[in-house]
C-alpha angles and dihedrals in degrees: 000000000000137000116238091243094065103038112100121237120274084044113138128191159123126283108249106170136356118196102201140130110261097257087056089050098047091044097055087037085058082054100047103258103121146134103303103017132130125244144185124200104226098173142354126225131037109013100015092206114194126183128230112240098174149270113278112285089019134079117235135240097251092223115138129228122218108208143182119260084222084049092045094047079072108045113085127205136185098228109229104170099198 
């Protein structure tokens, strides 16, 4: 597993773990980024931005999320790379 703040750009995978306060979480679930869904790290820094590819079986909406580095350091991905 890796945090969004460490994966390099091009990364894709899946969200395995998000360590946030409920308000965080709800806030980024309202936006798509969620357990299970597919991600690709666009750029590191500040913001970190990732795309949405999708959730298994389902194509994804293509927006992307700005986020925090202090937001990304908690948000954990299997990196898939596909």
């Amino acid at each position: 597993m890796t945090s969004l703040v460490d994966a390099q750009p091009g990364v894709c995978g899946s969200v395995a773990k998000a360590d946030l306060d409920a308000k965080d979480a709800a806030l980024l679930r309202a936006m798509g980024l969620s357990p299970n869904v597919r991600v690709r790290v666009c750029r590191r820094g500040t913001p970190c931005i990732v795309e949405i590819v999708g959730r298994e079986g389902r194509e994804g909406c293509g927006c992307r999320i700005g986020l925090s580095p202090e937001l990304a350091r908690h948000i954990f991905i299997d990196s898939v790379n596909d």
